[in-house]
C-alpha positions in Angstrom: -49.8 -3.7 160.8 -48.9 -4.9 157.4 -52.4 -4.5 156.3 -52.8 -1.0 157.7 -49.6 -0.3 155.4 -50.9 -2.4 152.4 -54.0 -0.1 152.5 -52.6 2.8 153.2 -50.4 2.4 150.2 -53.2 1.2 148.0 -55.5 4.5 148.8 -52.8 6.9 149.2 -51.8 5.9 145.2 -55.2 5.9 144.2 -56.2 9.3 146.1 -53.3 11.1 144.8 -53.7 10.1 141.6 -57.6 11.4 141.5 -55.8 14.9 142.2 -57.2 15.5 146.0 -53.8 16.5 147.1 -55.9 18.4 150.0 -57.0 15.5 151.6 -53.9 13.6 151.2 -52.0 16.7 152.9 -54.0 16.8 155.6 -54.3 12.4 156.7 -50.1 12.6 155.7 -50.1 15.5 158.5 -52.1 13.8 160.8 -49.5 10.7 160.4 -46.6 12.4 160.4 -47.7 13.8 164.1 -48.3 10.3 165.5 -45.8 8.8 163.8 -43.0 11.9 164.7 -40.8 9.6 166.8 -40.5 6.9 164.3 -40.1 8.9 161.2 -37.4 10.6 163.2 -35.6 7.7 165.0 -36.2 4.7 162.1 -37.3 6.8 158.6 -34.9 9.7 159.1 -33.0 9.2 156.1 -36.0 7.8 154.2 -36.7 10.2 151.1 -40.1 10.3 150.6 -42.3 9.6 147.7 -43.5 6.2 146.1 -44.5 4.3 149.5 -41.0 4.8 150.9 -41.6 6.0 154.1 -44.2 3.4 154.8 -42.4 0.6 153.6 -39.7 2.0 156.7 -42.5 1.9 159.0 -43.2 -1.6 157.9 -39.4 -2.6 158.1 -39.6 -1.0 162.0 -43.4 -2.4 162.6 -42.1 -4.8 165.7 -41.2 -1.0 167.4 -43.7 0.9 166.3 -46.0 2.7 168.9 -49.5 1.7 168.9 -50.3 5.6 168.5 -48.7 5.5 165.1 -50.7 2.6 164.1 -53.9 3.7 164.8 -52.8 6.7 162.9 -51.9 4.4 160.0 -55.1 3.0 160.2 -57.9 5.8 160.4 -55.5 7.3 157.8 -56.7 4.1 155.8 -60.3 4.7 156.9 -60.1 8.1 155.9 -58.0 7.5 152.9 -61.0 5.1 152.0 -63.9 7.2 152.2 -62.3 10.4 150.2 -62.0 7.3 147.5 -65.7 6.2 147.8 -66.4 9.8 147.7 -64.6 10.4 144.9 -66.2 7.7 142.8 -69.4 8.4 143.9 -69.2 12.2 142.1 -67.4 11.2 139.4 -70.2 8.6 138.3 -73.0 11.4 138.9 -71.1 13.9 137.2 -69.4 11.8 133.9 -72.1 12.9 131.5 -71.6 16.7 132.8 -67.3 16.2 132.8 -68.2 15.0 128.8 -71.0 17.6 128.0 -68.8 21.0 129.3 -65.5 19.7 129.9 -64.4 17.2 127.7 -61.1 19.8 126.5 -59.9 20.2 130.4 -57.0 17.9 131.4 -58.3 16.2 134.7 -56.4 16.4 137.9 -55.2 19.0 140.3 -58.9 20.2 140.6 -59.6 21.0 137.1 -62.4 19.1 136.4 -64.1 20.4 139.7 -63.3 24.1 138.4 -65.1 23.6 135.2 -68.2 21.9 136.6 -68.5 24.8 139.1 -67.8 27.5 136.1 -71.0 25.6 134.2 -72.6 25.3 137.6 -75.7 26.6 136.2 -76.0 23.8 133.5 -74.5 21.3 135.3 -77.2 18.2 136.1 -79.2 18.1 139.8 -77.3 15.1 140.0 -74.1 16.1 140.1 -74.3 19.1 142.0 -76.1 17.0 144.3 -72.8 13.9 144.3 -70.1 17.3 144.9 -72.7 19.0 147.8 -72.9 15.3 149.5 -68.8 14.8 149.0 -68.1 18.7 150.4 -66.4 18.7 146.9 -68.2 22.1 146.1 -65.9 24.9 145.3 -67.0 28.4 145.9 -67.1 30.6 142.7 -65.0 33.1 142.2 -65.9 36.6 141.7 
């Protein structure tokens, strides 16, 4: 249990601080259904933000339901793929992030609105990494 949370922690920091809220959203949902009866019963008063409700879950882990921890953990699994993901299109698409958007702030899906608004001069390689990593976003008309 303790290293389900340690992980967790550790990927949820670095996923939502890569700016893929989305995912986050939807493995914290995911969670917070398994883990309904102990966020309610133990983690009540817990506010959330910066690891707090998992460091309840931790304080609680002898009474924690074995549904909630296998949540906690393919949250971890999940939470570490969207990471390998992540790095995997950011090192195919670095040159193309410098070449066309060097002057847009990263985070909150910036960076993948600009490639996609050069999509046409953005590298094979890259649009290759964001196809692979469902990381695509559909142009707007």
């Amino acid at each position: 249990m303790r290293k389900i949370i340690a992980v967790s922690i550790t990927a949820g920091a670095i996923l939502l601080a890569t700016g893929s809220a989305t995912a986050a959203d939807t493995i914290g949902d995911k969670v917070k259904k398994a883990c309904n009866t102990e966020l309610t019963t133990f983690c009540k008063g817990v506010m959330p933000g910066e690891g707090r409700i998992l460091a309840c879950l931790y304080a609680f882990e002898d009474q924690v339901s074995d549904k909630c921890v296998y949540a906690l953990y393919d949250a971890a699994t999940d939470l570490d793929k969207a990471i390998t993901a992540l790095k995997y299109a950011a090192s195919q698409c670095a040159g193309d992030l410098d070449k066309f958007c060097a002057d847009v702030p990263l985070g909150q899906g910036r960076g993948l609105a600009c490639l996609t608004k050069h999509d046409k001069d953005v590298s094979q390689a890259c649009k290759d990494a964001l196809a692979q990593t469902g990381m695509k976003v559909e142009k707007k008309n």
